[in-house]
C-alpha positions as CSV (number, residue, x, y, z in Angstrom):
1,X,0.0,0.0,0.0
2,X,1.6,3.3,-1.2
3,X,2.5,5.7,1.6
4,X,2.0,8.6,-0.3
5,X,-0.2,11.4,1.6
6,X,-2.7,12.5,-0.4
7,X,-3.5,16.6,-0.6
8,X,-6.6,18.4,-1.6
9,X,-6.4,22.2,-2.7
10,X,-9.8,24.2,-2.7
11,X,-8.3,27.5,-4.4
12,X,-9.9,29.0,-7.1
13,X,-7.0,31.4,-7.9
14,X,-5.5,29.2,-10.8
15,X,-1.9,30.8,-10.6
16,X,-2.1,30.7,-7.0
17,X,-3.6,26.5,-7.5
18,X,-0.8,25.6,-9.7
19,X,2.3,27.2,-7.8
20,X,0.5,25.3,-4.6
21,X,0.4,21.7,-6.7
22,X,4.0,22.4,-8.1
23,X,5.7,23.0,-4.6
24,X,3.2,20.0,-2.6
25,X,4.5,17.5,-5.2
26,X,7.9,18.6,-5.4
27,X,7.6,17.4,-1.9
28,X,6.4,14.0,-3.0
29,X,2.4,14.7,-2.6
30,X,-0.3,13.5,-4.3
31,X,-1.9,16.4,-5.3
32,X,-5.7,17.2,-6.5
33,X,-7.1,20.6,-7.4
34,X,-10.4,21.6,-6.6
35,X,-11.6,25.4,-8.1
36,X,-14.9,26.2,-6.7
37,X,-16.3,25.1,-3.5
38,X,-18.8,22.7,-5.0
39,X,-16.3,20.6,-6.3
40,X,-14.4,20.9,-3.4
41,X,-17.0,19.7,-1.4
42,X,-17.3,16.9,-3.7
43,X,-13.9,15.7,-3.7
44,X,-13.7,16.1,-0.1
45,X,-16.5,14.2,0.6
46,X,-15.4,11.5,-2.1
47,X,-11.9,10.8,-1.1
48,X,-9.3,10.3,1.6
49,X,-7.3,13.2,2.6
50,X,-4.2,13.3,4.6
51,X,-4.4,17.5,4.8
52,X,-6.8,20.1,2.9
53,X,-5.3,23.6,1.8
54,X,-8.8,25.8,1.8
55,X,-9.5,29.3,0.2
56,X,-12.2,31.1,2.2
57,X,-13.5,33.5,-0.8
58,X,-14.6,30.6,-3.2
59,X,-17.6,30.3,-6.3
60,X,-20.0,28.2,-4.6
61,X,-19.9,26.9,-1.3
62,X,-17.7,28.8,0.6
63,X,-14.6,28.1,2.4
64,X,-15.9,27.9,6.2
65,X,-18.7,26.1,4.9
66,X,-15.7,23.5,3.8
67,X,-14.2,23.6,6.8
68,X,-17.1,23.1,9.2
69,X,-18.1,19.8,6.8
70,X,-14.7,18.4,7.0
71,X,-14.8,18.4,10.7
72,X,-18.2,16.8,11.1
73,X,-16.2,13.8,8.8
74,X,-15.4,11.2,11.2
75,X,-12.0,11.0,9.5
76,X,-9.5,14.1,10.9
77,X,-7.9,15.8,8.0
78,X,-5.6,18.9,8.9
79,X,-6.5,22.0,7.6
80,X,-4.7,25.5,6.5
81,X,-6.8,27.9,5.5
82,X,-5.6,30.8,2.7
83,X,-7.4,33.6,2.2
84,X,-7.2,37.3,1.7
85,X,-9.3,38.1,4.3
86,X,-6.9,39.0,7.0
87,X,-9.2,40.1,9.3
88,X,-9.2,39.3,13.1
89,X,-13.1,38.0,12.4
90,X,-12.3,35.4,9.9
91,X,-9.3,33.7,11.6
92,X,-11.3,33.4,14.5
93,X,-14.0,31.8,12.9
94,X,-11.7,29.4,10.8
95,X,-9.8,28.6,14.1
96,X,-13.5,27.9,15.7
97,X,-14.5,25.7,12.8
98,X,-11.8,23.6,13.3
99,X,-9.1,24.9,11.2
100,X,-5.5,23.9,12.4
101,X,-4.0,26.9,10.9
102,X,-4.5,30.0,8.4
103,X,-2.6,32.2,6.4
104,X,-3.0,35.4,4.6
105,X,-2.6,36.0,1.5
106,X,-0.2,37.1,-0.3
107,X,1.9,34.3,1.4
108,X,5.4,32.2,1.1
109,X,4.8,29.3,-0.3
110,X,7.9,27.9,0.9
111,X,6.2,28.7,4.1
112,X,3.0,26.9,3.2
113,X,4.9,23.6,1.9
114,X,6.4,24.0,6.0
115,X,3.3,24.1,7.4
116,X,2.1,21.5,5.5
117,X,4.6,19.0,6.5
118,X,4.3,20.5,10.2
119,X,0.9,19.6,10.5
120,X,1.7,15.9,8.7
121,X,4.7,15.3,11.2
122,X,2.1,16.1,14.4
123,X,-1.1,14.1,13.0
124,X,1.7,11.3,12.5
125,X,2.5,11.4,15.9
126,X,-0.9,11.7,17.8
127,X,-1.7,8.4,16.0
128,X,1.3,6.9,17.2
129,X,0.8,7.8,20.9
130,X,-2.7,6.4,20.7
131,X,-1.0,3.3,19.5
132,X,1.5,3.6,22.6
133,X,-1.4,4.5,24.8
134,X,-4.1,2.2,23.5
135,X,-5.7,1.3,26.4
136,X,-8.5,3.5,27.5
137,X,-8.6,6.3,30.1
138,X,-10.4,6.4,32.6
139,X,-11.0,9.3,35.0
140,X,-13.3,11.7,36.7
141,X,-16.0,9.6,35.4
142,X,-14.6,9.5,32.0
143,X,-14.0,6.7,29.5
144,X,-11.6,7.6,26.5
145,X,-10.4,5.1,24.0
146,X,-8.1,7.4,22.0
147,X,-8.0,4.1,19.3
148,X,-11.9,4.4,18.8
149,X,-12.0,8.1,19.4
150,X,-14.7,7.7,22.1
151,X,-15.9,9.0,24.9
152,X,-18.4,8.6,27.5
153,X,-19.3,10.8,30.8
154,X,-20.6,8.5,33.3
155,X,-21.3,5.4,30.7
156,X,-23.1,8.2,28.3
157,X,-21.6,8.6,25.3
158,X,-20.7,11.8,24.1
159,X,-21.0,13.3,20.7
160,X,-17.7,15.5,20.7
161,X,-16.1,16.9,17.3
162,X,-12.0,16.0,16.9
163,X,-10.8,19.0,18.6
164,X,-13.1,18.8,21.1
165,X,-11.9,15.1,21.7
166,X,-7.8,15.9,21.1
167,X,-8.5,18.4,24.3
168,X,-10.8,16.4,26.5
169,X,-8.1,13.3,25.9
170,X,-5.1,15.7,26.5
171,X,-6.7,16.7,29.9
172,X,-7.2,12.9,30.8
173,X,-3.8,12.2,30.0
174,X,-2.7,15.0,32.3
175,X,-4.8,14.9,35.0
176,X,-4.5,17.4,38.3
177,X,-1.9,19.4,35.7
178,X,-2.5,23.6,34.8
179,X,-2.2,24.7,31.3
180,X,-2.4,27.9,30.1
181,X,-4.2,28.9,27.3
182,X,-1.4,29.5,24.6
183,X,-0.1,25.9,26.7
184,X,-3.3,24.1,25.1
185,X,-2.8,25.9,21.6
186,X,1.1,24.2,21.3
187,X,-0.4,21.0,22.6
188,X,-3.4,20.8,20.6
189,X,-3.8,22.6,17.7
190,X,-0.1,22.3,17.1
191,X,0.7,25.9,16.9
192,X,1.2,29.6,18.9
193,X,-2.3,31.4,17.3
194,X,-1.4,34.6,19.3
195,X,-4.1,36.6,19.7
196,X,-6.5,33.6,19.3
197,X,-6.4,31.8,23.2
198,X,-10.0,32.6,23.3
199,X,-10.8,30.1,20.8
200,X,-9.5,27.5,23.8
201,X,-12.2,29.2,25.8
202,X,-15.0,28.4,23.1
203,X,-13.6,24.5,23.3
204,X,-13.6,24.4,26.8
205,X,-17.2,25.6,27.1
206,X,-18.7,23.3,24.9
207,X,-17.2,20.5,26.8
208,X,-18.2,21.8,29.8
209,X,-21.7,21.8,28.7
210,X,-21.5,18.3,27.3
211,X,-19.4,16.9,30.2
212,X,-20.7,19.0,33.4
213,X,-23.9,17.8,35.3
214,X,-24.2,22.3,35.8
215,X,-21.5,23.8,33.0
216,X,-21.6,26.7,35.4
217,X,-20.3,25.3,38.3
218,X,-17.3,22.9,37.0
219,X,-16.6,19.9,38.5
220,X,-14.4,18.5,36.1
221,X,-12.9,21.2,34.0
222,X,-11.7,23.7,36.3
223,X,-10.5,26.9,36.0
224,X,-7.3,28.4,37.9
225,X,-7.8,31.9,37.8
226,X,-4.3,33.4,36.6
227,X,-2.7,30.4,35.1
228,X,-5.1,28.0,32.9
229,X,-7.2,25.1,32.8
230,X,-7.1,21.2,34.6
231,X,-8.8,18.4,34.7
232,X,-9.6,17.3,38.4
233,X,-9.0,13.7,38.7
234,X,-11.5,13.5,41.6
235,X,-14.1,15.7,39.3
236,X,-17.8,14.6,39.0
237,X,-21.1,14.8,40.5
238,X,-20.9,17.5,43.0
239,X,-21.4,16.7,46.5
């Protein structure tokens, strides 16, 4: 079976496309070109992709559209967004959606190829620790197989999206441990998105809600005012 990771771009820029499939598979990618969002959703939803380099401004269906599909997929496929729109707004709401990173445009594409392989090099590695780790977690009243990508509160299962899982089973694998915010970007996402620490906030409060018996009133995830986040080993029901 080749080895060969496979990389979808949804750009409909065809000079910016072409340069993008030229430097990818001078890297030894296997490359496919998608040139409106439609398609792209197509080909996306057709095929399995080991990253996804995704235009925001696209005919069709539009980039964050794109992204938010992809990460209701069961498979996790990294994603870089590229767009012109630099604004504070829509980084945000890539990094929300699920994107693992973004850049504006104009950009180096010798950067892009890097970020590419970055991304690669820490999905790689996350699959090989739950290899290492196989056997399920168990704590606070949490069960996560990291193999199966499950988890259940209290024998319920819990519908939780990839990044919501990555940081739920980074917490149980660290129990009783304080991370910062820009700790649990590095960690998680996989990269510094200063200015964006808030978006660890919007994570952590939907897995409060999913997680908590009273999402205002922790038991679980806890907050340490001044220096971050932890799971409490002994967390659950409240007394």
């Amino acid at each position: 079976m080749s080895s060969t990771k496979r990389i979808l771009i949804v750009e409909d820029d065809v000079h910016i496309a072409n340069l993008l499939r030229m430097h990818l598979r001078d890297e030894g990618y296997e490359v496919s070109h998608a040139a409106g969002g439609d398609e792209g959703v197509r080909l996306l939803e057709s095929g399995q992709w080991d990253a996804l380099v995704l235009d925001l401004m696209l005919p069709g269906v539009d980039g964050l559209e794109i992204c938010r599909r992809a990460r209701a997929m069961t498979r996790y496929t990294p994603i870089i967004i590229t767009s012109a729109r630099a604004s504070e707004l829509h980084r945000i709401l890539g990094l929300e959606l699920g994107a693992d990173d973004y850049l504006a445009k104009p950009f180096s594409m010798l950067e892009l190829v890097a970020r590419v392989k970055a991304l690669l090099r820490r999905v790689e590695a996350m699959a090989q620790n739950a290899r290492i780790d196989a056997g399920a977690i168990d704590v606070a009243g949490l069960r996560i197989d990291p193999v199966a990508r499950t988890a259940q509160v209290d024998a319920r299962p819990l519908e939780l999206t990839p990044r919501e899982f990555d940081l739920l089973y980074f917490f149980a694998r660290h129990p009783d441990q304080v991370y910062s915010r820009m700790e649990l970007l590095n960690q998680v996402w996989g990269h510094q998105h200063d200015g964006y620490e808030h978006t660890v906030n919007t994570h952590i409060n939907r897995l409060r809600n999913k997680i908590e018996h009273d999402p205002a009133l922790p038991t679980r995830i806890l907050t340490v005012w001044g220096r971050g986040y932890k799971l409490a080993a002994a967390g659950g029901s409240p007394a």
